[in-house]
VEXTORMAR-189734 format. One record per residue (C-alpha): x, y, z; residue number from 1. Coordinates in nm, 4 decimals. Layout:
N
ATOM         xx         yy         zz     k
ATOM          X          Y          Z   NUM
...
//
This chain:
198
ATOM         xx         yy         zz     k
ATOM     3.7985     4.9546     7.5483     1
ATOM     3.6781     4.6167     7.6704     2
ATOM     3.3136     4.7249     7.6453     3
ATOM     3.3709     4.9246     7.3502     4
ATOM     3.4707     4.5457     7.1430     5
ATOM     3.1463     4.3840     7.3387     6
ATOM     2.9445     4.6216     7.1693     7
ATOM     3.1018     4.6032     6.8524     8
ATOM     3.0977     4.1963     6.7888     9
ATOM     2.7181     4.2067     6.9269    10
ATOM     2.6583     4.4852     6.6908    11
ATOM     2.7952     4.2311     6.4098    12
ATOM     2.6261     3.9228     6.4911    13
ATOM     2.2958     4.1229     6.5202    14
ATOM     2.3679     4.2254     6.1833    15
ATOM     2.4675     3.8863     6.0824    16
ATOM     2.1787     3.7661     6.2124    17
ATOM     1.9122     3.9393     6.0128    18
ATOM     2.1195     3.9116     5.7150    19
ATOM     2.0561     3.5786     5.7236    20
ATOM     1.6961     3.5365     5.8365    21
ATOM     1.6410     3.8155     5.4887    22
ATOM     1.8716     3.5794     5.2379    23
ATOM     1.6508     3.2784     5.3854    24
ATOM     1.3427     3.4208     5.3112    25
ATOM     1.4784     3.5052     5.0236    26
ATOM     1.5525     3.1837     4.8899    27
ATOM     1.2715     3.0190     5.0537    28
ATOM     0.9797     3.2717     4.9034    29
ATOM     0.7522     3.1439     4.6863    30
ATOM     0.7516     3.2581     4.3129    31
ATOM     0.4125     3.3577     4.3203    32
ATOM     0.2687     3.6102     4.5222    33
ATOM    -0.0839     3.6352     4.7756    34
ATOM    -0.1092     3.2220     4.7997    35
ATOM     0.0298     2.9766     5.0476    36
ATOM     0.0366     2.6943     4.7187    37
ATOM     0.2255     2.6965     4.3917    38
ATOM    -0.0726     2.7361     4.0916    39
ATOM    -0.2097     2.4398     3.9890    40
ATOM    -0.0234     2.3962     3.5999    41
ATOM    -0.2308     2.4087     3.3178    42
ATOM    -0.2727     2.1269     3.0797    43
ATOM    -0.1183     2.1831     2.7771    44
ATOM    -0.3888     1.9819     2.5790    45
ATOM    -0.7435     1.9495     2.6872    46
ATOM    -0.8592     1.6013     2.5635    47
ATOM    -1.2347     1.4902     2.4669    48
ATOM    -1.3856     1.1919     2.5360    49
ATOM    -1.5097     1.0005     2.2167    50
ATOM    -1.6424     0.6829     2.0616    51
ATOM    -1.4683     0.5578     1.7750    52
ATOM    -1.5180     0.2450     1.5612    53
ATOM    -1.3026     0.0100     1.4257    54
ATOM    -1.3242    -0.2632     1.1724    55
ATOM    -1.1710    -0.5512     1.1068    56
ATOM    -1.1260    -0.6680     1.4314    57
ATOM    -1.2393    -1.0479     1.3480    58
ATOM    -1.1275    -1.2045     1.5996    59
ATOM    -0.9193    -1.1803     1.9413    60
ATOM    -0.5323    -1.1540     1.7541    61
ATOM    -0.6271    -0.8496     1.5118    62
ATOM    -0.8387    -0.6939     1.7889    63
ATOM    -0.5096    -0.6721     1.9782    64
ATOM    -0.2690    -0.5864     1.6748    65
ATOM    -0.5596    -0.2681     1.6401    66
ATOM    -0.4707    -0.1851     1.9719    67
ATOM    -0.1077    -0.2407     1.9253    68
ATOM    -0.1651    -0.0144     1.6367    69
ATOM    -0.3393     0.2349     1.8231    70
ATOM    -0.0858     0.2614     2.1259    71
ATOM     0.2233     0.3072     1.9127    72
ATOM     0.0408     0.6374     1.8101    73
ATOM    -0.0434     0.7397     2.1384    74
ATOM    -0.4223     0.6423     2.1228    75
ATOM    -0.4741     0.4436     2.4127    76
ATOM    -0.8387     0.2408     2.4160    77
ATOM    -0.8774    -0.1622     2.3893    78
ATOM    -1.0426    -0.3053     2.0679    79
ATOM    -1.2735    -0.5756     2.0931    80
ATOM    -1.3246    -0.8839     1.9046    81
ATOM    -1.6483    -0.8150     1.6957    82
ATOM    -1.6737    -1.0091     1.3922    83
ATOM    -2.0128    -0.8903     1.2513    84
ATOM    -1.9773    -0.5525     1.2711    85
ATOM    -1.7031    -0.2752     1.3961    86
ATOM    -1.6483    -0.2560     1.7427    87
ATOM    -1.6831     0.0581     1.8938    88
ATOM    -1.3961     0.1916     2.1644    89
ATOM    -1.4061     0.5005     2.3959    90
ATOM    -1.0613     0.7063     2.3750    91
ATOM    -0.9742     1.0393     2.4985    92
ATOM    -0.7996     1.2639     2.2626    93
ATOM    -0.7299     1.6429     2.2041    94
ATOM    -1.0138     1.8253     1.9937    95
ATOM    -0.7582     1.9186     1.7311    96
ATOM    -0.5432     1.6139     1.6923    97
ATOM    -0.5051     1.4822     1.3471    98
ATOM    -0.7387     1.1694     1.3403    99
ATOM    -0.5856     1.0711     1.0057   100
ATOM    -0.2675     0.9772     1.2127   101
ATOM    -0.4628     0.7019     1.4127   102
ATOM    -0.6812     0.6159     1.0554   103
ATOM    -0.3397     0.5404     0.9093   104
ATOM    -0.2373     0.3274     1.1304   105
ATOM    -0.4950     0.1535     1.1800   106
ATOM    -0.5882     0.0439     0.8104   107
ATOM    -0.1521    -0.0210     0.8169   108
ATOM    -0.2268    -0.3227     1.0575   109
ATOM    -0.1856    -0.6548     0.8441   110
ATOM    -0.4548    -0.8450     1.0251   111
ATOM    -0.5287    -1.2244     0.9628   112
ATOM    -0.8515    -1.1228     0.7271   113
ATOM    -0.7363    -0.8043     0.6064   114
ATOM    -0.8184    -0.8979     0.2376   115
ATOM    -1.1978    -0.9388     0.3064   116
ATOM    -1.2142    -0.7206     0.6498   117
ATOM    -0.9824    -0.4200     0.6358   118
ATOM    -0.9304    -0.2432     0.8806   119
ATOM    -1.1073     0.1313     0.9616   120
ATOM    -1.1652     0.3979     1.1726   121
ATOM    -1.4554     0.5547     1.2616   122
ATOM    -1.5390     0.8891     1.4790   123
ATOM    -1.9261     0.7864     1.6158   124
ATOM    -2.1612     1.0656     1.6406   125
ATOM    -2.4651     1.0398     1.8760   126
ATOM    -2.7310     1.2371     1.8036   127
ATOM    -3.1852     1.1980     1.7994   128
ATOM    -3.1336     1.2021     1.4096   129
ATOM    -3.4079     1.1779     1.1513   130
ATOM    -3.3912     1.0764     0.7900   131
ATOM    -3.3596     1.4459     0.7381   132
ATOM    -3.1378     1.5326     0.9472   133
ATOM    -2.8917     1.2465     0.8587   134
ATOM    -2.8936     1.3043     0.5588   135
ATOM    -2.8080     1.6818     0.6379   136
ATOM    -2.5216     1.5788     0.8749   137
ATOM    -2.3916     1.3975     0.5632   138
ATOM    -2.4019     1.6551     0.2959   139
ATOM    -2.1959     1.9058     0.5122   140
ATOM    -1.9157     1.5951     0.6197   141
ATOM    -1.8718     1.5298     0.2606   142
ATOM    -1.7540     1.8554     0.2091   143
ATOM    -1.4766     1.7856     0.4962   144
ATOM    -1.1545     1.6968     0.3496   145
ATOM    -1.0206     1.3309     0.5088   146
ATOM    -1.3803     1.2214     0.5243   147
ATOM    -1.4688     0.9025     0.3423   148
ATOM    -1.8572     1.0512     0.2863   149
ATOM    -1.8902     0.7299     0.0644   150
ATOM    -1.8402     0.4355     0.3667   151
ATOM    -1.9698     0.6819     0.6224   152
ATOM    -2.3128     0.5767     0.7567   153
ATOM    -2.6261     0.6778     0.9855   154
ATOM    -2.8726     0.4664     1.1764   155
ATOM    -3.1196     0.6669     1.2386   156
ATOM    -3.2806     0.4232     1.5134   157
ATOM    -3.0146     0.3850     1.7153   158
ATOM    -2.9664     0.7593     1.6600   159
ATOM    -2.6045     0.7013     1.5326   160
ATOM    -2.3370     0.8421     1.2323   161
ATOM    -2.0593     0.6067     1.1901   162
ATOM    -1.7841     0.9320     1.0103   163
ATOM    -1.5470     0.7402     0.8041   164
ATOM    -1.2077     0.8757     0.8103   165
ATOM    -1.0158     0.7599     0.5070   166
ATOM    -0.6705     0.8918     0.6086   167
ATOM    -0.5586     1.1549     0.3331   168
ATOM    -0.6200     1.4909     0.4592   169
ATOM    -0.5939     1.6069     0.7940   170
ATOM    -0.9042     1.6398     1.0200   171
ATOM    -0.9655     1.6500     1.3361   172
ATOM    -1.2627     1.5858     1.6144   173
ATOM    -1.3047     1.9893     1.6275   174
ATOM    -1.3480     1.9740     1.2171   175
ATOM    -1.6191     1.7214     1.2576   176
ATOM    -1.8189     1.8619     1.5551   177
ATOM    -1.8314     2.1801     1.3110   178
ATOM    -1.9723     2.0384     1.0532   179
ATOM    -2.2435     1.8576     1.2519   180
ATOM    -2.3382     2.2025     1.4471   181
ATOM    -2.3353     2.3399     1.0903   182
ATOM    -2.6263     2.1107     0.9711   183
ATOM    -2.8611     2.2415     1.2992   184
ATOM    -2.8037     1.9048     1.4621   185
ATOM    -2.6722     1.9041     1.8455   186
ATOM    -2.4677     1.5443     1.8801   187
ATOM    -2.2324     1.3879     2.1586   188
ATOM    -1.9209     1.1597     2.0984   189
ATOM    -1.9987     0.8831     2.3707   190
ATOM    -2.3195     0.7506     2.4795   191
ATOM    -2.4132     0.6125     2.8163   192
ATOM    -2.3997     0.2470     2.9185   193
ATOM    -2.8010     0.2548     2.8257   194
ATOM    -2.7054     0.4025     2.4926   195
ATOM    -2.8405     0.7575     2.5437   196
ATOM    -2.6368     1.0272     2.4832   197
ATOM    -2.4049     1.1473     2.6679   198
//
């Protein structure tokens, strides 16, 4: 009878035992299966580095109310005073974001010479452009809804389109790179610290 219990309660805790080593793995197993590491989580948004240019930053105060302006819409990049001509900033931003958004806020910003320099926003395409080509580039962006065509310019020297965007209509980076490709011309958004493309 005696041995008859033994071999019951060791037939239990045996039992017990692996019952719990199983609800430990269990618990412990990873949700994904043939890897010893959780996937790596995808980015929601992909973002693209570009150049953009701003006016109306004068002088040191409305270069930081622009980036005030900038920040509060989740554009984050550091304006420069430049008081002859637009400064141009690198930001990162997601191919399909609504550039409008930051164009808006940025001619909102009531900086000290607003009246005679307003402030603008500028998407800066880099590209070996000729007077042809340019002009090209320009004809298809005037088509673009939320592109000031008018106040947009090229330098064709410096191998630079300044895209104007007035803040109406929605567009975004992915609109823009379009309607370049569209014209036959192959451009960047930033340029290297020797001002080649990049």
């Amino acid at each position: 009878m005696y041995r008859s219990l033994v071999k019951i309660c060791v037939s239990m805790l045996a039992c017990l035992a692996i019952a719990t080593v199983g609800l430990a793995a269990d618990q412990g197993a990873p949700a994904y299966a043939g890897s010893s590491s959780p996937p790596k989580a995808k980015h929601a948004k992909s973002h693209e580095r570009i150049t953009l240019g701003i006016g109306g930053a004068a002088d040191k105060r409305s270069a930081e109310m622009l980036t005030s302006a900038l920040a509060a819409n989740g554009l984050k990049s550091t304006v420069r005073e430049s008081k002859e001509k637009p400064a141009e900033v690198t930001a990162s931003v997601e191919p399909t974001s609504d550039l409008s958004t930051y164009a808006n806020a940025i001619a909102a910003v009531n900086t000290p010479q607003k009246s005679t320099a307003p402030p603008t926003l500028s998407v800066v395409v880099f590209a070996p452009f000729t007077t042809q080509t340019a002009q090209q580039v320009m004809d298809k962006l005037a088509s673009l809804p939320g592109i000031d065509a008018k106040n947009s310019k090229a330098d064709v020297e410096k191998g630079e389109l300044w895209v104007r965007i007035n803040g109406t209509t929605k567009v975004t980076l992915t609109d823009i790179s379009a309607a370049v490709q569209s014209a036959g011309v192959t451009a960047q958004m930033t340029k290297s610290a020797k001002g080649k493309q990049t």
